[in-house]
Structure formats: C-alpha cells, structure tokens
N, C-alpha and C positions, 0 to 999 in steps of 0.2 A: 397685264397685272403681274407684279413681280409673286414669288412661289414660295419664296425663303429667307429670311433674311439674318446673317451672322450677326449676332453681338460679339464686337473684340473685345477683350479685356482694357480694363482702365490703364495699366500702365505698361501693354503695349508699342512698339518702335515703330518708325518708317522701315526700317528693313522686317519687320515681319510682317508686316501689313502686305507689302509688297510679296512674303511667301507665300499669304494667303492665298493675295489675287492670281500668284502663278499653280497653286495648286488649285483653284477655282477652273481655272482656265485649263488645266492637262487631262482635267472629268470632261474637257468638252462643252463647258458652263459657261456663260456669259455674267462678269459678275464687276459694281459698280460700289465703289469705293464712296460713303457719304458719312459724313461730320453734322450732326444734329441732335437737338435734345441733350446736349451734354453726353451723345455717347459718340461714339464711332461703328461703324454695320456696314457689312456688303449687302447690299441689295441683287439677290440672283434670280434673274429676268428669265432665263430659262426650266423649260418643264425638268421637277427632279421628283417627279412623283413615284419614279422607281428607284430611286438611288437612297437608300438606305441612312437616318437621321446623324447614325454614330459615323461615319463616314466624313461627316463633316465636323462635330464634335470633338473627335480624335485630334484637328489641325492645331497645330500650335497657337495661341493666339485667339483664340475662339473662347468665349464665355458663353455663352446661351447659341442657340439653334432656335428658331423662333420660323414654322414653317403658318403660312399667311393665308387665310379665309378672308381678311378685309379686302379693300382695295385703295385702301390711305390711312397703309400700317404707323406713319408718320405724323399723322393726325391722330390717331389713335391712343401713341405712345408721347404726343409733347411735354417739352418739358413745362413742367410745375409750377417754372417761376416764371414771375408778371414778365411780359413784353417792356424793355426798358426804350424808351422815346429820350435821345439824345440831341442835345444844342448847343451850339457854342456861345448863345445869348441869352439863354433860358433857362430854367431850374428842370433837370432831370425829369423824368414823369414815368412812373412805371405803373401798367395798368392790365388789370386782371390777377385771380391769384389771391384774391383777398383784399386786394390795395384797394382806395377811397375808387370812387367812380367817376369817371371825366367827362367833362362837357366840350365837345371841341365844335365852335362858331368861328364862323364868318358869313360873307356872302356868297351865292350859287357864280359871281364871275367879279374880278378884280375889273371895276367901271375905269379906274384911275388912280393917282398915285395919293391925293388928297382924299378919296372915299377910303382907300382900303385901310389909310391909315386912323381914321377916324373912327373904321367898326373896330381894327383891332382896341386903342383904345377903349372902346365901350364894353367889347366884349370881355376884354380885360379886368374892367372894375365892375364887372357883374358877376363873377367870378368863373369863366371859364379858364381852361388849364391847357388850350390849347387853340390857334388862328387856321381856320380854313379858307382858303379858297380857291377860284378856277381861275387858270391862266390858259388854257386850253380846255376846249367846252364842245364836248362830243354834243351836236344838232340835232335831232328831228329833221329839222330842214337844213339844209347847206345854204338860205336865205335870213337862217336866224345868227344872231352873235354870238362867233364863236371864241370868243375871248381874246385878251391883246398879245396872248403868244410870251417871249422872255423876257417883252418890257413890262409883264405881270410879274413872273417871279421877280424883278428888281424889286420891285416894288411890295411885296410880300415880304421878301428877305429884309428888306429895313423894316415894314411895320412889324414884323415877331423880334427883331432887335429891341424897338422902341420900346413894345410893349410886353418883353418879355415875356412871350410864347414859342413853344416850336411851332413850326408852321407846316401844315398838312396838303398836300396840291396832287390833283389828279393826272396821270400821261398815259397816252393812248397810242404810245409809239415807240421803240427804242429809244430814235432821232429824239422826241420831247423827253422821254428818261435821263439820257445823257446830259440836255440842255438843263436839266430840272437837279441836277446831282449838288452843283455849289450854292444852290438856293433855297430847297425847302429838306426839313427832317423825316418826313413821313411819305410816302411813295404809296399814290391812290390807284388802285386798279377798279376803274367803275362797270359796273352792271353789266355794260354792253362790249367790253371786254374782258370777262370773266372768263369765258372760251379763248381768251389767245395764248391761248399755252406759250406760244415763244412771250411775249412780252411778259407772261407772268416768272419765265427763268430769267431773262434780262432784269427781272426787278430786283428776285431772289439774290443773283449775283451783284448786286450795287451793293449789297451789307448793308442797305437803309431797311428800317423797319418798313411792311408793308399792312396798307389797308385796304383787303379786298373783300368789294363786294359783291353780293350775292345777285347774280339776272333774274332779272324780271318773270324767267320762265324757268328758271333751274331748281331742279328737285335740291334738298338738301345733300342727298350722296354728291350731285353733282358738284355743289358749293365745294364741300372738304374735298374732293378729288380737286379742284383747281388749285385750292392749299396745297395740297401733296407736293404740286408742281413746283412751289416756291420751298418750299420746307427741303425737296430734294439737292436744291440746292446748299442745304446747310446753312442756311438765312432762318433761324428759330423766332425773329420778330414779326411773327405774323397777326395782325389785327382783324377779326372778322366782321362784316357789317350786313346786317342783315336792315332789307331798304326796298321792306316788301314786293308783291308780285301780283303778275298780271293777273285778273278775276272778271267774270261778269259784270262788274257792281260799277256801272256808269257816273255815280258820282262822287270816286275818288276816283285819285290819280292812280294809285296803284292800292292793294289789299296788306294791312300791313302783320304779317303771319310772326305772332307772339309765338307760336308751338316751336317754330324752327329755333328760339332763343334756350329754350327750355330742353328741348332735344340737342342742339349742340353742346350747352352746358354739358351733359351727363354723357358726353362723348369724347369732348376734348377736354384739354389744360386752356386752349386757345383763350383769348377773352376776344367778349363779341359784343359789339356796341350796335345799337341802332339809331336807325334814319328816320326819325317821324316828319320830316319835314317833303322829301318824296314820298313815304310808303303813303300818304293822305294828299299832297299836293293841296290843303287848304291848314294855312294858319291857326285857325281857330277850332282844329285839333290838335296841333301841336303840344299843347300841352297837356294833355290828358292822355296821347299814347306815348309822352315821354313816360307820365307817369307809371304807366301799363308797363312800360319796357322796364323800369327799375325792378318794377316789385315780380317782373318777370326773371328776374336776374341778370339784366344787360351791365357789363362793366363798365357803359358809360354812353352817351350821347352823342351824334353827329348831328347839326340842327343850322340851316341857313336863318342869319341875323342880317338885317338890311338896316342903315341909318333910317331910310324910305322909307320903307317896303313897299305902297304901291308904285314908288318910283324905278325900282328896281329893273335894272335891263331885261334878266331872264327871271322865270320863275317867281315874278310879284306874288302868286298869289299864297305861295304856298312860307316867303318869306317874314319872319317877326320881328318887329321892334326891338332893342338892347332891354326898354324895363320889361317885356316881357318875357325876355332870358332870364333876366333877374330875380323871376316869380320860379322858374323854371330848376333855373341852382337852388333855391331854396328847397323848393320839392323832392329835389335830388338827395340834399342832404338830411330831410328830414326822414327819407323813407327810407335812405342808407342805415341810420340810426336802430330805426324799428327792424329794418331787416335783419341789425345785427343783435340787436332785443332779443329775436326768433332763436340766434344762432346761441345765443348764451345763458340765457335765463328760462328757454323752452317756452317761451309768453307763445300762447297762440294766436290766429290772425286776428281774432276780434282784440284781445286782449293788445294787439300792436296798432290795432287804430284807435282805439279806445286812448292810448298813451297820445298818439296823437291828436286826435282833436282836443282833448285834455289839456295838454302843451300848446296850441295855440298854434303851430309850426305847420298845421297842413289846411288849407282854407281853397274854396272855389274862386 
C-alpha cells in the first residue's frame, strides 16, 4: 500500500517532475510517476512515517501532500467526468457522471457471423447504446464452448459498424488483449479474472476503456483495489460491473448484491453498471433486477440478448428475447426520468412512482 502521495502542480514540466522523482529518490524513497484523474502525483511506495510532511511540501513542483489511510487512493480521488466510450463507427458514448444510462446487449458468445449480426441489429432498434459480446469464453468446463476465438472479433467488428454500436468483448490474456485491440472499443475484464493483476495493467496500458468486473467472491475493497491497478496505469476509463456473488441460495445462479451499487456510488466518480443477466442466471428476472439496479443508481446495464434464447449455445437460460430488451430500455428510461424528478423538484419516492404509473410509462 502506497503511504503518500504528491500532487504536482497543474503547470508543471518534464524537467521538474524528473527533480522531484530525484529528490524522492536521494530520501532513500521509492517513488512512482503516474498521470490520472486529470492530475499528475508521485505515488511513494515506501514507509515515510517518520519523515516529516513539510519536507516534501518544500519541493518544488509539489501542490498538495496527501499522506494515505485508503488503499485505492485512485479510486477514491477519480475523475468527475463520465468514462468516454469511443468508435470509429459509432456515435461517442459517455457514461456515468450524470449522463443518460446505457444498456449495453448482446449475446453470452458470437455463434457465427450471421447470428451476431442479426442480435446487433435487434439490439440496435430496441434501443441499446452499446453491442456485446464473447469471442473468448472463460468455461466451467474446458468440454463446454469456448468461443470462436478472432474470427469472433471479425465478426463483431463489422456488426458494431453495421449497426452502429461500440462493441464490448471480454480477454482473459494479454495474447487475446493484443488480438482484441483492432476490433472491439471496450476491454472486458470478467469475474474470474479480476485477481490478475498483470492482465488488468496490460488492459490499463491499451488506452481502451476498461469494464471490470466484480468476482463472484470479492469483498467490495477487493473490487476497487483491482481498479487501483488499471487506474495506476493512467487509463481513467474504467467501467465497474457489478454481476453479483456467490451465496447459499441454490436457485440462482449468483446473489445479486444492490448494496455494493449504492456503496460504490458514494465512494467513487467511477460509474458502475450491472449484470442481471449472471447475478440471477434466469431470464425471467431479468427484468425486475434491471429495474432494482436503475433505481439503485447503476449508470447502466450489461444484459445477454439471444435472437433464441433457448437456442443459445451458452447460457440459454439466463438469456432474453430483443422485445424483451425493448420492455427493458423502456423501464430504463422511464425510472431515469423519475430519478431525475427526485434530483430536481425534491418529489419523494412515493410521489416518483406515483408520476409514473400515472404516465403510463412503467407497467409489469
């Protein structure tokens, strides 16, 4: 855990950045040059609990002293503004921060080159603002389908062309990172590699925005501490996904923990979407803990759409229909509405559903 960490000044040079780090360094300190959050900071790795605060203060170049009790000071301090989702065949998307709330579909694995393109258009005119899906497909079994590999991302990369979406895809490797760089916008770190710290600097360093998500077993500190890792890299597009966790309760698929949406809010800037489509592993909750997760405060949705669903290679059961996304956008933006009712005119909660059933706009 780092101990201290410089704030530079806004304006700054490479040569005095560099006198810092040699004055860092002639105390005997170990100290770590990082670009984040719109600031610039030395991160000092080693113990300076006796070394007196003005000491460091005094250096040239220095704007704040900021000594550290967290242990994902970087998470703590993100910046403000929304995570920006860029494409060279898609309209901009910036999410968290205030901005509308995104629904980002597709299917749990690209079958082929004719299915993926067919959910993007669905998902498309239903109104999602973003195409997912898997081209490499972490198993349970090493007997189940593990996806078709980079003649996925081909095929992804044209349907987010066609249907003008960025396109979101998960890598479980460097090797697939690198392969995955010319093809998709969004860089998925899943569940069960949320502990690989190297792949998670490997992602941080691509400059792709990252969306990672939470293990199936990891505390909340633990989640933001895996941020930490990507953030230290100076890569401030981090996405969080919270895509519930393991529990007792034998008939879902995973427990899907609203508190951690509510507690990361009032922690981070981050914006954090969730996964109703894992944290229940059945369809026909889907739509009810999307619901849960808006008015929880999630900045938007990740949700497997199947043209099938029970045909669906992996994951049928937990997969929905395109008109049942289309129920799903609707709810999104009707509870956005009221949530934002809340934020402006003080309406209280009865008084924000009351507007809605009213309106017509929220229905079982």
């Amino acid at each position: 855990m780092p101990d201290l960490i410089l704030v530079l000044k806004a304006t700054i040079d490479i040569d005095s950045e560099r006198r810092v780090l040699a004055a860092v360094s002639d105390m005997g300190l170990t100290g770590q040059l990082v670009r984040s959050a719109g600031n610039t900071v030395v991160v000092i790795q080693s113990d300076v609990s006796a070394i007196p605060t003005h000491l460091f203060s005094q250096m040239d170049g220095v704007a704040k002293v900021v000594r550290l009790t967290a242990t994902h000071p970087l998470v703590l301090e993100a910046d403000p503004a929304p995570v920006r989702v860029s494409s060279s065949s898609a309209e901009t998307i910036f999410l968290g921060s205030g901005q509308k709330r995104h629904v980002i579909a597709g299917p749990c694995s690209v079958e082929s080159r004719e299915h993926i393109l067919e959910v993007a258009r669905a998902v498309k005119a239903r109104g999602a603002t973003m195409l997912r899906g898997g081209a490499f497909k972490p198993r349970t079994s090493p007997y189940e389908f593990g996806g078709l590999g980079e003649e996925a991302l081909e095929y992804l990369a044209e349907a987010g062309k066609i249907a003008g979406l960025p396109v979101v895809s998960e890598v479980m490797s460097a090797r697939q990172l690198e392969k995955s760089l010319d093809y998709i916008d969004v860089l998925q770190i899943g569940a069960r590699n949320m502990y690989n710290y190297e792949l998670l600097k490997e992602a941080g360093l691509s400059g792709k925005p990252v969306l990672l998500k939470r293990s199936m077993s990891a505390t909340v500190d633990e989640f933001l501490h895996a941020a930490e890792y990507v953030l230290l890299t100076g890569n401030v597009n981090v996405i969080l996904c919270e895509r519930g966790i393991r529990s007792f309760e034998p008939r879902l698929r995973n427990t899907l923990d609203l508190s951690s949406v509510a507690l990361i809010k009032s922690t981070t800037c981050l914006p954090v979407v969730v996964d109703p489509s894992h944290a229940t592993g059945r369809r026909d909750l889907v739509r009810t803990m999307s619901r849960a997760a808006i008015a929880a405060g999630a900045d938007g949705l990740l949700i497997e759409v199947h043209g099938q669903p029970d045909k669906s290679i992996s994951d049928a059961e937990q997969a929905i229909a395109p008109d049942q996304l289309a129920s799903i956008v609707d709810d999104v933006r009707a509870l956005s509405e009221a949530l934002n009712l809340v934020t402006e005119d003080g309406a209280g909660t009865s008084d924000m559903m009351s507007k809605l059933v009213a309106s017509g706009s929220f229905k079982s």
